[in-house]
FIPASE-687773 format. One record per residue (C-alpha): residue number from 1; residue in one letter; x negated, y, z. Coordinates in nm, 4 decimals, always signed. Layout:
% residues N
+-----+---+----------+----------+----------+
|   k | r |       px |       py |       pz |
+-----+---+----------+----------+----------+
| NUM | A |        X |        Y |        Z |
...
+-----+---+----------+----------+----------+
% end
This chain:
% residues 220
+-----+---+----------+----------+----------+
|   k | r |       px |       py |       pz |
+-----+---+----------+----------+----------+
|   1 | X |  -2.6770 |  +0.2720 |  -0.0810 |
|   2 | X |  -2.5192 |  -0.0374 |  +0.0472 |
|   3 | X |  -2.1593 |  -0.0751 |  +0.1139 |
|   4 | X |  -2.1582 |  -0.0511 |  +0.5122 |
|   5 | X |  -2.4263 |  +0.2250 |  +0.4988 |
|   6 | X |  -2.1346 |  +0.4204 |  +0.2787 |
|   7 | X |  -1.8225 |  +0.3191 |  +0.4923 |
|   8 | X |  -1.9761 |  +0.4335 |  +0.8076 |
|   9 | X |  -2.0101 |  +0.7579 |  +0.6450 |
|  10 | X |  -1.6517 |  +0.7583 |  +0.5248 |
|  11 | X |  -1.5730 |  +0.7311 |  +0.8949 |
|  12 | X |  -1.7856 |  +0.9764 |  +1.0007 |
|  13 | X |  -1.6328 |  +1.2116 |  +0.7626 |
|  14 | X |  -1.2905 |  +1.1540 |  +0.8488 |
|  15 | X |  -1.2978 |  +1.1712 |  +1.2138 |
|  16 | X |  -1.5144 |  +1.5135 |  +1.1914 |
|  17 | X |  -1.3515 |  +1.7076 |  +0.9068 |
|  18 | X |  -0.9833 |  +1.5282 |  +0.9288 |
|  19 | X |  -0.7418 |  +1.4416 |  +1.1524 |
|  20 | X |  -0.6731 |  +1.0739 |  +1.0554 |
|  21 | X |  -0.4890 |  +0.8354 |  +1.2730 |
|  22 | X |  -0.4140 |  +0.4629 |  +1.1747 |
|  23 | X |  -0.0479 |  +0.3199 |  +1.3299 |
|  24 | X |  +0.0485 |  -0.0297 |  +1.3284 |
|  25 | X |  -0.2938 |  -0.1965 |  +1.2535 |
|  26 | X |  -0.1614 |  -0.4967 |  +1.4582 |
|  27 | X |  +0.0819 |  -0.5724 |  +1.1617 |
|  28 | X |  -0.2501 |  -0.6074 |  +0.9634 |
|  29 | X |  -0.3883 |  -0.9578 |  +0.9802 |
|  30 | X |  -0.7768 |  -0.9677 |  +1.0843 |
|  31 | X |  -0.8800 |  -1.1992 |  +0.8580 |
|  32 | X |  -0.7423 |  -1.4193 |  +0.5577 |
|  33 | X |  -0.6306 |  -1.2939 |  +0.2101 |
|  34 | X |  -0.3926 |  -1.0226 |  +0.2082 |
|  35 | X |  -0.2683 |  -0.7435 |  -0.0451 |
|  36 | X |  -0.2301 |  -0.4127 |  +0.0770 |
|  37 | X |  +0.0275 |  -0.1986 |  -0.0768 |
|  38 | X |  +0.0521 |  +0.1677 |  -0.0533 |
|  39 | X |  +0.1468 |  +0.4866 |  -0.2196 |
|  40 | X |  -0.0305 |  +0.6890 |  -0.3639 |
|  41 | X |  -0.0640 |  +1.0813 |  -0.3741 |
|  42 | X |  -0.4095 |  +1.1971 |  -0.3804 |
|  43 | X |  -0.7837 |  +1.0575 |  -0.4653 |
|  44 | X |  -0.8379 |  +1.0469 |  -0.0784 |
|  45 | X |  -0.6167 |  +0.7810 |  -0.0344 |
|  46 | X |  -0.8943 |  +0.4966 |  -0.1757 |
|  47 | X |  -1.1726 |  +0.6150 |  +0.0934 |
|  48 | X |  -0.8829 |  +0.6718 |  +0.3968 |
|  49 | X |  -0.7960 |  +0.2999 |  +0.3193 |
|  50 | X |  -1.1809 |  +0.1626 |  +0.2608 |
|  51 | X |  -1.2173 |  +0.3463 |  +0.6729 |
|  52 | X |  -0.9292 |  +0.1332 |  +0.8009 |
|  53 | X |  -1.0622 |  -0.0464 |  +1.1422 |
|  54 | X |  -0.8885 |  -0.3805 |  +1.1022 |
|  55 | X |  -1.0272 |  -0.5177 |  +0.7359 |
|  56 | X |  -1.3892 |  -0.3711 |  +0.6878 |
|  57 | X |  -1.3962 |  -0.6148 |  +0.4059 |
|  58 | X |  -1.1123 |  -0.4122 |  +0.1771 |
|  59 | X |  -1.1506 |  -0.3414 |  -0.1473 |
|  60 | X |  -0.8892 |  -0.2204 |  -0.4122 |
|  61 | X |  -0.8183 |  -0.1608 |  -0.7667 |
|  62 | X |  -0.9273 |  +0.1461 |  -0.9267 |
|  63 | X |  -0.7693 |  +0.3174 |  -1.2596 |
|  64 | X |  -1.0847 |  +0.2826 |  -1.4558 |
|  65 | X |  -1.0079 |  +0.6580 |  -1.6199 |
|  66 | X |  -1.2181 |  +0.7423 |  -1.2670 |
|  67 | X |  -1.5673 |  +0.5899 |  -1.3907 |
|  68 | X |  -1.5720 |  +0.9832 |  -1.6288 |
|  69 | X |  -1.6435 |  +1.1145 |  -1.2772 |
|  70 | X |  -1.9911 |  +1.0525 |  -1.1505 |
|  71 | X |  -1.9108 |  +1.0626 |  -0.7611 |
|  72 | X |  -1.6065 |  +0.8210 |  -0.8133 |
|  73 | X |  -1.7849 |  +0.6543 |  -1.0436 |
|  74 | X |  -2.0367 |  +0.5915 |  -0.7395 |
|  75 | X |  -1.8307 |  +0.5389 |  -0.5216 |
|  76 | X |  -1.6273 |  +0.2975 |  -0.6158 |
|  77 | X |  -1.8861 |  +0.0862 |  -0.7515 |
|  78 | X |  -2.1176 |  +0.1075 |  -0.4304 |
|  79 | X |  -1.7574 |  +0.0341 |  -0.2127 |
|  80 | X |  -1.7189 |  -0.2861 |  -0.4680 |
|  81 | X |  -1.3565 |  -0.1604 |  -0.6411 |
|  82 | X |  -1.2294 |  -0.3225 |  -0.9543 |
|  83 | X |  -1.1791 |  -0.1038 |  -1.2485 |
|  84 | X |  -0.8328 |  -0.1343 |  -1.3859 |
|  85 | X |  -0.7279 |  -0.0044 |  -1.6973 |
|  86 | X |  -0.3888 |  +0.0715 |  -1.6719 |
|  87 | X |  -0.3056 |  +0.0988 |  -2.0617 |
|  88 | X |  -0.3231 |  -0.2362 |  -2.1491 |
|  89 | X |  -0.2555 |  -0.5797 |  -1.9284 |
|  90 | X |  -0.5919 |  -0.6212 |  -1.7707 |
|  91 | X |  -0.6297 |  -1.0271 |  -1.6723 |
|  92 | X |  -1.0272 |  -0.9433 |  -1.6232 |
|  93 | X |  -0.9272 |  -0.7209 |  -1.3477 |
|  94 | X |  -0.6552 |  -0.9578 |  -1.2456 |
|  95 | X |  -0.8993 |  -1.2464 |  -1.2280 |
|  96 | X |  -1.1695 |  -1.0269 |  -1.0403 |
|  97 | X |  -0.8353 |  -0.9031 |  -0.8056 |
|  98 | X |  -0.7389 |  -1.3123 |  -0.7638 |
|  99 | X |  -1.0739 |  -1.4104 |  -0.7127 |
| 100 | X |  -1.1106 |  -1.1693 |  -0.3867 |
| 101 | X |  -0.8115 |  -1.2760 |  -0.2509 |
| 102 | X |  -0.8703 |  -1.6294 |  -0.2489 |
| 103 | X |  -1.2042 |  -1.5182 |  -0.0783 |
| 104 | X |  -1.0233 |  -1.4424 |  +0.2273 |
| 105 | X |  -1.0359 |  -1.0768 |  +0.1548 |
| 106 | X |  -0.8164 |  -0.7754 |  +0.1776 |
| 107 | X |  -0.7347 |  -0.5858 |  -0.1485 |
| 108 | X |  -0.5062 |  -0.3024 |  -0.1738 |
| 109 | X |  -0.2999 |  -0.1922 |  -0.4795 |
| 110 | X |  -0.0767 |  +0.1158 |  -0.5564 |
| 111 | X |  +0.1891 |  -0.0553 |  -0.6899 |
| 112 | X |  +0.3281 |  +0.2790 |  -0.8424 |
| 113 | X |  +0.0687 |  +0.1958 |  -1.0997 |
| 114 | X |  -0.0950 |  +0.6026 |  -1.0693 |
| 115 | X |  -0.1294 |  +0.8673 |  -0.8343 |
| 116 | X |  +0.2161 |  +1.0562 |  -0.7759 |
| 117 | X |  +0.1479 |  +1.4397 |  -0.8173 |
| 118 | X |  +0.4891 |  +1.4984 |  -0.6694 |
| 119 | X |  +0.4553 |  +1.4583 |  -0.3326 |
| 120 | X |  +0.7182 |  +1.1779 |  -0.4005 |
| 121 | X |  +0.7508 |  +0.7922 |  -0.4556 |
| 122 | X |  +0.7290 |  +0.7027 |  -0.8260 |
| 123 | X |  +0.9223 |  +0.3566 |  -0.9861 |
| 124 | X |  +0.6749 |  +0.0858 |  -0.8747 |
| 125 | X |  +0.5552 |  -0.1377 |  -1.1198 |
| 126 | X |  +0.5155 |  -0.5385 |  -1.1122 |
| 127 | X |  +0.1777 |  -0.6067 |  -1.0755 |
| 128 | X |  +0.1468 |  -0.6287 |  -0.7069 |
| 129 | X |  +0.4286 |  -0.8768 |  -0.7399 |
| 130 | X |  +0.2347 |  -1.1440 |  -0.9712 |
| 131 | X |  -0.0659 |  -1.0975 |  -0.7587 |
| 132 | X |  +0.0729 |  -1.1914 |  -0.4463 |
| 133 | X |  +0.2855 |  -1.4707 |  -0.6167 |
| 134 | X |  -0.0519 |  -1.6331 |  -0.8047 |
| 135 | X |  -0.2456 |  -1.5583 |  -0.4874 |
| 136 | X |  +0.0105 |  -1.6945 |  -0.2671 |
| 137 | X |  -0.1019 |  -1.4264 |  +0.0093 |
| 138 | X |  +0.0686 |  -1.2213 |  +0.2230 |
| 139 | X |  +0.1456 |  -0.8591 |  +0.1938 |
| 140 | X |  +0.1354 |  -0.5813 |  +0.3974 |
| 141 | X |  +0.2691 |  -0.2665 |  +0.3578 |
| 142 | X |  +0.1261 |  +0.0740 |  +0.4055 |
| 143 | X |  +0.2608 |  +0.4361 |  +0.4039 |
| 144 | X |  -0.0191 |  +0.7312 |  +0.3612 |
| 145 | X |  +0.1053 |  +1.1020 |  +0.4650 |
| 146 | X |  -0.0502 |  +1.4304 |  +0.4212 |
| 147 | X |  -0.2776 |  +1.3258 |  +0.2276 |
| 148 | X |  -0.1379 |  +1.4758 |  -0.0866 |
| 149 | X |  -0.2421 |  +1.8340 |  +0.0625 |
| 150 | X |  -0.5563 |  +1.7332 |  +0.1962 |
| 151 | X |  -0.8321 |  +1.8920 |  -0.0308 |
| 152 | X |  -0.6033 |  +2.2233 |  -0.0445 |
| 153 | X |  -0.6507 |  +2.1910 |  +0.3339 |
| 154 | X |  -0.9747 |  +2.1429 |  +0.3518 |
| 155 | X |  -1.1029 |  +2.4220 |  +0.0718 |
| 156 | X |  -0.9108 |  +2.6310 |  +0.3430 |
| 157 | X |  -1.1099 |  +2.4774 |  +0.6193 |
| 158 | X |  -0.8264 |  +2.3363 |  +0.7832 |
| 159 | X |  -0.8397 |  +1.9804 |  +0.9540 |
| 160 | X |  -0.6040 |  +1.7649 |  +0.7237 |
| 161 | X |  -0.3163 |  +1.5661 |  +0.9018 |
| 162 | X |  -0.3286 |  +1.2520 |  +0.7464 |
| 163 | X |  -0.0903 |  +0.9237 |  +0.9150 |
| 164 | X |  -0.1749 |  +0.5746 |  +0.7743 |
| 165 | X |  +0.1288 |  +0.3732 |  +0.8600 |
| 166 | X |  +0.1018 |  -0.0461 |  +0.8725 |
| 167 | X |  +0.4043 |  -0.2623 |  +0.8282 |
| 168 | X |  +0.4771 |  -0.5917 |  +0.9345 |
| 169 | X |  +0.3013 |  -0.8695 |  +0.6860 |
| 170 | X |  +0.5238 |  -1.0285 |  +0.4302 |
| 171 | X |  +0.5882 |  -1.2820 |  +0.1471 |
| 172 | X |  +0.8208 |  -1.2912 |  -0.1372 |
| 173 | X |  +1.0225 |  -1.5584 |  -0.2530 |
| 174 | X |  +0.9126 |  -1.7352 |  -0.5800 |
| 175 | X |  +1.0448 |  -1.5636 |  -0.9209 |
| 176 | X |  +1.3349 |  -1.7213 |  -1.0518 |
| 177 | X |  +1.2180 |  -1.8900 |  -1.3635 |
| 178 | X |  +1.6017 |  -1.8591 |  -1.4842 |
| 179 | X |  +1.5752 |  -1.4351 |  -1.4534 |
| 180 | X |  +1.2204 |  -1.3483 |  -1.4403 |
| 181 | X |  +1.2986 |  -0.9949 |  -1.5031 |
| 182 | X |  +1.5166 |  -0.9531 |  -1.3038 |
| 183 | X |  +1.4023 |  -1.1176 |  -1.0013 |
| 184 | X |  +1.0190 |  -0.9294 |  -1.0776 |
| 185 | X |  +1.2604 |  -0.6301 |  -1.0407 |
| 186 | X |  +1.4035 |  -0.7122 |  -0.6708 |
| 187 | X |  +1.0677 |  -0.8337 |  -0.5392 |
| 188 | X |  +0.9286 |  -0.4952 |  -0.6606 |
| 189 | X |  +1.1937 |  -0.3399 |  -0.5230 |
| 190 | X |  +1.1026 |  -0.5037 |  -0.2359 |
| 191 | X |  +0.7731 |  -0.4291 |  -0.1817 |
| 192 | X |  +0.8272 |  +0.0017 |  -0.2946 |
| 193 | X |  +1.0892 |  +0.0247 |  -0.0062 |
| 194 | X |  +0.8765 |  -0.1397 |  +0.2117 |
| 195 | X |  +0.6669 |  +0.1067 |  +0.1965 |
| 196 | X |  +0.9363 |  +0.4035 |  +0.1608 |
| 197 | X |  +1.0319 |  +0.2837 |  +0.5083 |
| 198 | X |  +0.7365 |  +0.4043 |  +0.6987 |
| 199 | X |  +0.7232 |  +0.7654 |  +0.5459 |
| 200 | X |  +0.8978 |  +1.0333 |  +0.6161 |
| 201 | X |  +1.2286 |  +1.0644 |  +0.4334 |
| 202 | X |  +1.0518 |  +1.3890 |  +0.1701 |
| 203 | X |  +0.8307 |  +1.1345 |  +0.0152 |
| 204 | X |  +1.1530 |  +0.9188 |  -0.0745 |
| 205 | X |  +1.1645 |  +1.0483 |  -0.4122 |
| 206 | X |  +1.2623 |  +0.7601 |  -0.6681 |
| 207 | X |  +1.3940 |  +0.5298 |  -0.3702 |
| 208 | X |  +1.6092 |  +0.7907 |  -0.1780 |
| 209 | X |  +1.9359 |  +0.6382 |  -0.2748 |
| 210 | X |  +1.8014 |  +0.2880 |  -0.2659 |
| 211 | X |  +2.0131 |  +0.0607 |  -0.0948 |
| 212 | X |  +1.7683 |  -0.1814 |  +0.0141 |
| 213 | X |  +1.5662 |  +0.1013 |  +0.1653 |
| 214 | X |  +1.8712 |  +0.1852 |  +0.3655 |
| 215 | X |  +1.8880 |  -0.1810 |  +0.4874 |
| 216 | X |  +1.5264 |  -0.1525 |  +0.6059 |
| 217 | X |  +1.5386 |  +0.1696 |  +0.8066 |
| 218 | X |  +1.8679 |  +0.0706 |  +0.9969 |
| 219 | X |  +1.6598 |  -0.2443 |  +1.1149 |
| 220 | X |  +1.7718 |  -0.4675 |  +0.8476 |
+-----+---+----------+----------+----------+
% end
């Protein structure tokens, strides 16, 4: 099956057996290299990204733990993912990851580093800060509810209610050389309650308190 063949199915589904709306896709630039952060709750979250209507050309990196699975397995390789292992630093999948961005392509990247079975924000991790920095692309932000209940809903035949939030596009500042840790810290920081900021306040977890967060929803 070829890659448009299975995103035009992935819309098909959405729009008949969910109730998916996209908000803010005018933050999302419609062409050009950019790194899409987003939490991430549930194995829908990859295919509800890959049906976006702004960057057909999206692609992300996959925990590589998913190729045991036949249909993920498929489907990731037939949607053109990059299999990440997260146990280890992985520079072929950060090469592969570089390489599409400096193609002009969007990638996205759960910077939490795995899928949060807590409903709740988990400590993000620095990856999605080195990216961006070697890449030199922008990033934009994006906040995925209801998606953590959506197979429950649907083995109940219930429609899912699923909101894919955009934020506006941004770029961090380079790493201080002088306190690489803990400037990787702040940028990640950053980026996690960027993100925090378009959900609603029950998927805060790790950031509730953050003060940074705080600055961002009172328009700072």
């Amino acid at each position: 099956m070829k890659r448009e063949t299975l995103r035009k199915i992935v819309c098909f589904l959405l729009r008949t057996l969910t109730d998916t709306q996209f908000l803010g896709t005018e933050h999302v630039p419609p062409q050009g290299g950019i790194l899409i952060v987003t939490n991430h709750m549930s194995r829908v979250d990859t295919p509800v990204l890959f049906a976006n209507p702004v960057r057909p050309d999206i692609t992300a990196l996959v925990a590589d733990k998913y190729q045991r699975y036949s249909f993920f397995s498929w489907f990731t390789r037939t949607a053109g993912g990059i299999w990440l292992d997260r146990d280890r630093a992985d520079f072929a999948a950060f090469r592969q990851a570089l390489e599409v961005l400096k193609q002009g392509r969007a990638l996205g990247i759960a910077p939490e580093g795995t899928r949060s079975d807590q409903g709740q924000l988990l400590p993000g991790k620095p990856g999605s800060v080195l990216l961006a920095q070697r890449a030199n692309v922008p990033i934009v932000p994006v906040a995925i509810a209801g998606s953590e209940s959506a197979m429950a809903d649907l083995r109940k035949l219930r429609r899912p209610k699923i909101r894919v939030r955009f934020g506006p596009a941004f770029q961090l500042p380079p790493i201080d050389r002088n306190d690489r840790e803990g400037s990787l810290q702040l940028a990640t920081d950053e980026i996690m309650c960027r993100i925090a900021a378009l959900l609603p306040e029950r998927y805060w977890g790790y950031y509730a308190n953050h003060p940074r967060l705080k600055e961002l929803i009172s328009g700072g």
